[in-house]
ZAMAR-368703 format. One record per residue: residue in one letter; x, y, z of N, C-alpha, C, CB in turn. Coordinates in steps of 0.1 Angstrom, whole numbers, plus 5000, padded with zeros to 4 digits. Glycine has a CB too. Layout:
N
AXYZXYZXYZXYZ...
***
This chain:
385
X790635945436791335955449790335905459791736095452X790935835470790135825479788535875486790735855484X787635845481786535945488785935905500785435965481X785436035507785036015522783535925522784836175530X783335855510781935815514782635675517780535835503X781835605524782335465529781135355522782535455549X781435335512780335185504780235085512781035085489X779135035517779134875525779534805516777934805531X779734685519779734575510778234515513781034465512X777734535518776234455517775534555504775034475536X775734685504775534795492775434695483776734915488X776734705478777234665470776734515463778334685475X776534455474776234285469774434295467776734125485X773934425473772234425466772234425455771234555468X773334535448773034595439773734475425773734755442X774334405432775034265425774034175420775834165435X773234165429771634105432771134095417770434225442X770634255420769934345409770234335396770134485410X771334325398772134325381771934185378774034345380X772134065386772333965381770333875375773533885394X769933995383768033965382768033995361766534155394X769234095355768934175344768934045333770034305342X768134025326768733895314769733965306767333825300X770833855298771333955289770533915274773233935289X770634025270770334045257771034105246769334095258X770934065235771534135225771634295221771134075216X772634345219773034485220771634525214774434535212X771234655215770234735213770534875214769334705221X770434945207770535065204768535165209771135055184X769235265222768235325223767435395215768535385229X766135405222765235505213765535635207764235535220X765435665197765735775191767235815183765535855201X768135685187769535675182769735625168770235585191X770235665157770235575146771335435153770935665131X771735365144772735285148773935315145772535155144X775135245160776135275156776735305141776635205162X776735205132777235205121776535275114777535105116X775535315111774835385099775235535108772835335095X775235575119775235715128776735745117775435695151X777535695123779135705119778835745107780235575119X778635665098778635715080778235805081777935665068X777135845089776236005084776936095091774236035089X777836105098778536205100780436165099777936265114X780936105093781536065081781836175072780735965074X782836225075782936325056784336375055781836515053X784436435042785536515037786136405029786536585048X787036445018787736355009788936315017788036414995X789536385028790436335032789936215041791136435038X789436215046789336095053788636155067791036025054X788836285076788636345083787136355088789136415079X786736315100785036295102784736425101784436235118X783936495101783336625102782836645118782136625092X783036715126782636785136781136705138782636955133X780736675148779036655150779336685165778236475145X777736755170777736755190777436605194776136865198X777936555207777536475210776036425213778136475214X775836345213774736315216774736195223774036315205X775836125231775836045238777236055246775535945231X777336085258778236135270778936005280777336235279X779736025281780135875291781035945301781035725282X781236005313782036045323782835945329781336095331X783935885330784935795334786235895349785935735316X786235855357787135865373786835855383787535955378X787535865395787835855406787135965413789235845407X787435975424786636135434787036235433786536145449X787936285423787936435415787436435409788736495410X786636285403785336365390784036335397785336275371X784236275405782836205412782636345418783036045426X783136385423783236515437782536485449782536675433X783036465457783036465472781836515479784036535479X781336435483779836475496779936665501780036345516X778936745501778436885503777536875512778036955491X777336985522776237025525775237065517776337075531X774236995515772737065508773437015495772137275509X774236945491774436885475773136815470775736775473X773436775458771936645451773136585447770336705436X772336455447773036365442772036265431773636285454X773236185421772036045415771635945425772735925402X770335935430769535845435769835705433768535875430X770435715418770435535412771635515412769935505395X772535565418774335525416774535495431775535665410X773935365433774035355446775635285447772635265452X776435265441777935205447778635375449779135075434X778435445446779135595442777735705438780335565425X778035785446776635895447777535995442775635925465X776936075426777636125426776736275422778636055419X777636395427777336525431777336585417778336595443X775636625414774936745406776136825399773936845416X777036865412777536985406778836955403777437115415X779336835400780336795394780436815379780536685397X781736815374781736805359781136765347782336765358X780936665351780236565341778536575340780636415345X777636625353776436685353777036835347775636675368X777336905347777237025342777937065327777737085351X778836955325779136945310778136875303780536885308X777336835308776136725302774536795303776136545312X774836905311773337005308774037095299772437095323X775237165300775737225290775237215272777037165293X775537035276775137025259774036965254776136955252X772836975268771636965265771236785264771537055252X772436705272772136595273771436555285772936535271X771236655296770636605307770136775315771836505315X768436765319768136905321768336965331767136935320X769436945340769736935354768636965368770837035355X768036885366766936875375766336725378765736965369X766436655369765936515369766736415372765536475358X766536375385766936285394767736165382765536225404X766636105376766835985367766636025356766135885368X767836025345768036105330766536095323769436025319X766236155316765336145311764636035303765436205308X764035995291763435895286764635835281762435925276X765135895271766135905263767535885271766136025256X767335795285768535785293769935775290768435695299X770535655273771535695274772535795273771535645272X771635905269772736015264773636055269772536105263X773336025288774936115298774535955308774636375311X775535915310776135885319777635925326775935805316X777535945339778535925350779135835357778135965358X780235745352780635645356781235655368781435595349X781935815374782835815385782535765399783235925386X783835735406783835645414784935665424783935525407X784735715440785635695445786735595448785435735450X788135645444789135495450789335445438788435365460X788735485427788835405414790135435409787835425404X790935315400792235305393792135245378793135215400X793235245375792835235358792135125356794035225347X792634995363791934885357790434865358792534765362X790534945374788734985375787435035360788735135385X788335125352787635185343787135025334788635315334X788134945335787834845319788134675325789534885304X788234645333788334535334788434475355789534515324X788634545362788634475377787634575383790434485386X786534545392785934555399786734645411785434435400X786334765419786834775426786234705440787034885423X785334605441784934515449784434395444784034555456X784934265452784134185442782434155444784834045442X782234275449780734265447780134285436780134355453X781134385432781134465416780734365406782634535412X780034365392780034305384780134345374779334255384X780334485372780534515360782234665360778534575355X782734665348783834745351783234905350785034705340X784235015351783335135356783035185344783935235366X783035135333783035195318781635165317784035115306X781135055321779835055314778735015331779734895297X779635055341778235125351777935215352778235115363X777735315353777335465350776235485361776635505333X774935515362773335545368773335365364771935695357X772035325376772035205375770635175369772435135387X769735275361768435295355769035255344767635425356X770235315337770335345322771335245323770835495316X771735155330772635035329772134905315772434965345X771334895312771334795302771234905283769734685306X771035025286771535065274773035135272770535155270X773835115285775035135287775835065284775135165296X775334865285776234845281776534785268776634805288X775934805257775334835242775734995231773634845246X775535075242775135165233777035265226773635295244X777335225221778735325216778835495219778835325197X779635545228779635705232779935785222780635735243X779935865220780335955209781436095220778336025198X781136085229782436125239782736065251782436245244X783736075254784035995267785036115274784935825264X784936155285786336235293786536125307785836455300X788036125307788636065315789436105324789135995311X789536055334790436155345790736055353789636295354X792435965357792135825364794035855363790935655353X794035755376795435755380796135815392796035805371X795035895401796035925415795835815420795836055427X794835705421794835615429795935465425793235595430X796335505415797235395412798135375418797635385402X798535205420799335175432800235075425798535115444X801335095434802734975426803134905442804835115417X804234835440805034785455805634915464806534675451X805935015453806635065462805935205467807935075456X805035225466803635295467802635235467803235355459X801935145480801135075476800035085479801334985479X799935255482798235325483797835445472798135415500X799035435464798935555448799735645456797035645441X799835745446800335845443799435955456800235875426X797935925458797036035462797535975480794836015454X797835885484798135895496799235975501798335785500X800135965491801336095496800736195503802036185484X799536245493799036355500797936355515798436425489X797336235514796036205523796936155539794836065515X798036095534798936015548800136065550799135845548X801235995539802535975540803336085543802935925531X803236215533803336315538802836415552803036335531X802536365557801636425568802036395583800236385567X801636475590802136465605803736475606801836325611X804136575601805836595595806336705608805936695575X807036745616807336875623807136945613808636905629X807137115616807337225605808737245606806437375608X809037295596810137275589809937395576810237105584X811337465576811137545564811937485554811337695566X813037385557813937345549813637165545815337375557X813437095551813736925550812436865548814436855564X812936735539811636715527812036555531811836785506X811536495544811036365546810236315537810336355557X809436335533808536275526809036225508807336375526X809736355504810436355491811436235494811136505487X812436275500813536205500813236055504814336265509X812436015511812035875509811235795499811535855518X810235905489809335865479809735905468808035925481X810636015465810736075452810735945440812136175452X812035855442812035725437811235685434812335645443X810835665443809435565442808135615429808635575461X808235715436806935835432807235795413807436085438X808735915409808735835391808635715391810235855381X809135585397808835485394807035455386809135415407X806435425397805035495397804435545384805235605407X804535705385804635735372804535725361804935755371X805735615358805635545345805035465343806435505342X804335365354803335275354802135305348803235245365X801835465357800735515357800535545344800535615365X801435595333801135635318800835515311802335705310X801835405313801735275304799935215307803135135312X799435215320798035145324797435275315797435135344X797435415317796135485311796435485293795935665319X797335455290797435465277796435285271799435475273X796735145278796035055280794635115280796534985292X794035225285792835225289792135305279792735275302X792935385271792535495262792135415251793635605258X793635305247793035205240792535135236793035175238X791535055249790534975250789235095246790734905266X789035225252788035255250787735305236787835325259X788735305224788735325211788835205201789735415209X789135065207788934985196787734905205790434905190X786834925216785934825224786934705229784634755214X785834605236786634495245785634425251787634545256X786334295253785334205259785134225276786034055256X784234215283784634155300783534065304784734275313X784234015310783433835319782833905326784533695329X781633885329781433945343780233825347780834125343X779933775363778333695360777233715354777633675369X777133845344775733835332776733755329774833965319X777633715325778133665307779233765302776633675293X779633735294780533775284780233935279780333675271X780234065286779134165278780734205268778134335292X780234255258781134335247780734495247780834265229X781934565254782034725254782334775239783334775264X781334855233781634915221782535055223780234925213X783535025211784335165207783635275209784835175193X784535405214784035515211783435545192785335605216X782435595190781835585179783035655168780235655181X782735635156783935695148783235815144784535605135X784435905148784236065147784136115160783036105139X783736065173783436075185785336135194782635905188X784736165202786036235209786336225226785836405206X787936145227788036105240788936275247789135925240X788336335258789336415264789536345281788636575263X791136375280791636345290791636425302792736315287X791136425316791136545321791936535331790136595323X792836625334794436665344793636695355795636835340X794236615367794036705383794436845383794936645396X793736915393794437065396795337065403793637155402X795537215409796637195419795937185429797737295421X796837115439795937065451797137155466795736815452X798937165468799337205472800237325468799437125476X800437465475801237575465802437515465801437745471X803337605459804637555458805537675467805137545441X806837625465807937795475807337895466810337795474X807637895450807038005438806138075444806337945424X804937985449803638105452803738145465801938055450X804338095474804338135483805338105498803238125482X805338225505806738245513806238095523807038455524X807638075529807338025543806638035555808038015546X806638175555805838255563804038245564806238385559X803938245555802438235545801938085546802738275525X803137985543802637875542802037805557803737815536X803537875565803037825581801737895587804237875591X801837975583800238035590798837975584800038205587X798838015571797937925563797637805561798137935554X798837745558798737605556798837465569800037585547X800137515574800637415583799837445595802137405584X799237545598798437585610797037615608798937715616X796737695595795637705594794337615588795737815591X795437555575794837445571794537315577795537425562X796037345588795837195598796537055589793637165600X797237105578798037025569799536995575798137105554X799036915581800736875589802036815581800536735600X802636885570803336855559804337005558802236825544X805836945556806737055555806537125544808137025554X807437225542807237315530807837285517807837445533X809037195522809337165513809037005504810237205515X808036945514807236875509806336885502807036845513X805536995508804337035500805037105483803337185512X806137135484806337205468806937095459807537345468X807336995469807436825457806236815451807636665466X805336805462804336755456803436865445803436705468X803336985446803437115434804037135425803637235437X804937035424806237085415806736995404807537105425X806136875417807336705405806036625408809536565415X804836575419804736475418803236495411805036415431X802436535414801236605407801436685394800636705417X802236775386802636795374803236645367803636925376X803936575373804136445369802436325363804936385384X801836355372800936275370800136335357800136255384X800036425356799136545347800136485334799436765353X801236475331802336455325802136365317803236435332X801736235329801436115319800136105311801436005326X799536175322798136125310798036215301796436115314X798836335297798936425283799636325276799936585284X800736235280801736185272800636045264803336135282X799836015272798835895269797935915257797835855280X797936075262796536115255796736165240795736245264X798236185240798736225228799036125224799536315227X799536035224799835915220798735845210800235835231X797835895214796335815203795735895196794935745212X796536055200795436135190794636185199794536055179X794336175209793036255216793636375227791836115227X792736435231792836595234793036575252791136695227X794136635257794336665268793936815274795636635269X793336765289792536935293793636965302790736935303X794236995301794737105315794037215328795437205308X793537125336792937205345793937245360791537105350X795437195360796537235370796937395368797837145368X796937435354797237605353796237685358797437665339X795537675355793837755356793937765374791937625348X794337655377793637625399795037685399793137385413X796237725403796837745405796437855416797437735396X797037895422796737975433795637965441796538075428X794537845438792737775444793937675456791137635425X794837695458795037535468794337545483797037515471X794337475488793537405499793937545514794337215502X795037595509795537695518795037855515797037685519X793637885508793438035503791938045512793438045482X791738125508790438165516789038105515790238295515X788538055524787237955522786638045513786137925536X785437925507783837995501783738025508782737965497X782738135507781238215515780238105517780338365503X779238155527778238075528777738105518777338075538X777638185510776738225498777238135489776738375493X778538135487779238055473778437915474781338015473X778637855484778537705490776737685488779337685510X776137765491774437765487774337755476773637865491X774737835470774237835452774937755448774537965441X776337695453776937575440775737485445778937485441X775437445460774437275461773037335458774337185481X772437445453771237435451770937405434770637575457X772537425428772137425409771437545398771137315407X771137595409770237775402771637835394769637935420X772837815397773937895386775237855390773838065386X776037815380777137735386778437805380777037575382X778337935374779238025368780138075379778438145360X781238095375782738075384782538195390784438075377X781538335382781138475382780238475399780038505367X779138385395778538315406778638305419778538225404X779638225415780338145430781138225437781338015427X781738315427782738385434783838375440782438415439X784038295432785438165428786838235430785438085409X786938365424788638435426789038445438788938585422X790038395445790938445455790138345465790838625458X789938265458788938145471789938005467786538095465X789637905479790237755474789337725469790737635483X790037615459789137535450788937445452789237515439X790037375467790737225471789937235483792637185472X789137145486788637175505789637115510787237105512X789937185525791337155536791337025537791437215552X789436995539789436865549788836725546788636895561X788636715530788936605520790136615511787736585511X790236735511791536755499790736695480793236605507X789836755482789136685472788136855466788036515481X788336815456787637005445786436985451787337015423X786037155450784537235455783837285439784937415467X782737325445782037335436782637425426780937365440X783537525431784837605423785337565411786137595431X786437425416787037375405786437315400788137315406X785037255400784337135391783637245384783137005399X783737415386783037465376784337525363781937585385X785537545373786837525365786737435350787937455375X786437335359786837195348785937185339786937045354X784737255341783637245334784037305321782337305341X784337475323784937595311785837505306785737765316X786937425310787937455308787537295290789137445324X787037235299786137125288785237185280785337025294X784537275283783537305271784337415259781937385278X785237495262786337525256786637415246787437545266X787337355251788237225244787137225233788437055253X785837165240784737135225784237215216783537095227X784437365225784437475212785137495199784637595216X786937395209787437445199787637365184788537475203X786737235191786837105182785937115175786736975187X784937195174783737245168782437155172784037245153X782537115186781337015187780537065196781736875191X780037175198778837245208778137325198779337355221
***
């Protein structure tokens, strides 16, 4: 989704620079890695045919600014991701110290850099992940830019997981800012209203249209990242290698971002929401978008993700009641998520708090610790931690 950081394009064309200073060279497999193909056989087994469980040992984070997570006071960020700075306490750093691929302290991954990369990227859409630039400064697609230190064993080295999370920003004719503007514009600046749904009634259409788009591109994307693919870029011709065989793609769902009528009265909503939140959207807009247009989106990429065999996270049940209209963090919560000393939901003190901030509309250190459980789960249950 949209993020509040604003990229120059002069950024962007250094860092074009830089890349294009890189020779290309023939794939190379990092230090300490066996090679793709011989790795696979050795964890390869069962007479059925069935890989055997292995932990990863090579991480690849793929989305937009629900996985990137949005600028904090007192946050850390990667130093080296200069198109997209992306925040310590997001998912993909904490599912990646989790499993001991990265020690959460080191600016620039360790020796052994490829093990975690973070591709995410605000504003990013499906084709972004695998093939279009989201600037043409850009030179490379967001699959294999990650940290721009570990960029030449990134775009070589085969993941053994990948989690994906991509599609509010996708755009059609008849939506031609995604799905995530409903919520950031279109919807908005509405009278209050306890009954009439401007926004529905002119988008709903539109919105499933959309929708379906959005499943057909991320299913395109799931696929590419399991059989590899070519892209042009000015190095040359680089070749993206398949997720490794036995390796594991999880799809990951947006939360809830607006309540619905279900959780809560009109009464509640106007004080909270439309006044206190400062969310200028009817009520019964705000429960389209809780109800049909965001469970829709979640929808497709379960339907994508099943479609190939790989594992869908559900992180919309879990935030349910975290929407943008519940009671701030504490200063305390908001210190310990940007300092990294403990990022447990226990911690933070996450119950009965939002998980959505009012004034990006974009997850706190809350839900990125949500999404964190709710993923390392998934791998418990796959047997890979």
């Amino acid at each position: 989704m949209p993020s509040t950081i604003r990229r120059t394009l002069s950024r962007r064309a250094a860092t074009a620079a830089a890349l294009m200073a890189l020779p290309l060279a023939l794939p190379t497999v990092p230090a300490g890695h066996a090679s793709t193909a011989s790795t696979a056989t050795a964890h390869t087994a069962t007479s059925a045919g069935t890989p055997t469980p292995f932990k990863p040992v090579r991480y690849v984070a793929l989305g937009d600014s629900y996985t990137q997570l949005v600028p904090a006071a007192g946050a850390t960020y990667d130093l080296d991701s200069l198109l997209c700075p992306r925040n310590w306490a997001n998912y993909p750093h904490q599912v990646a110290q989790r499993l001991g691929l990265w020690d959460g302290q080191t600016n620039f991954p360790p020796a052994d850099h490829a093990a975690f990369a973070d591709a995410s990227c605000g504003g990013a859409v499906s084709d972004n992940v695998i093939k279009t630039p989201q600037l043409p400064a850009d030179l490379l697609p967001q699959y294999v830019q990650g940290n721009f230190k570990s960029l030449p064993a990134q775009m070589y080295a085969a993941p053994d997981l990948v989690t994906l999370s991509i599609g509010g920003n996708d755009t059609d004719t008849g939506i031609p800012l995604g799905l995530s503007s409903l919520l950031f514009q279109t919807c908005r600046n509405q009278p209050d209203d306890p009954v009439k749904t401007p926004c529905k009634d002119a988008n709903n259409a539109k919105a499933q249209h959309l929708l379906g788009e959005i499943q057909g591109r991320v299913d395109q994307v799931i696929a590419k990242i399991h059989t590899g693919f070519d892209y042009p870029t000015l190095l040359g011709t680089l070749h993206v290698p398949a997720l490794r065989e036995g390796g594991h793609l999880l799809v990951i769902g947006y939360p809830t971002i607006t309540p619905s009528k279900q959780d809560m009265t009109y009464a509640d909503y106007h004080a909270k929401c439309y006044t206190g939140a400062g969310i200028t959207m009817t009520y019964g807009d705000a429960d389209w978008l809780a109800t049909t247009v965001f469970p829709g989106l979640n929808n497709a990429l379960k339907q994508a993700a099943q479609a190939h065999g790989d594992t869908y996270v559900d992180t919309y049940t879990t935030s349910n009641g975290h929407d943008y209209c519940q009671a701030p963090l504490t200063t305390t919560t908001a210190s310990t998520a940007s300092s990294g000393t403990s990022r447990t939901a226990a911690a933070l003190d996450c119950e009965g708090k939002r998980w959505i901030d009012p004034d990006s509309l974009h997850p706190n250190a809350c839900e990125s610790t949500n999404q964190t459980e709710l993923i390392m789960n998934k791998l418990n249950e796959l047997g890979l931690t």
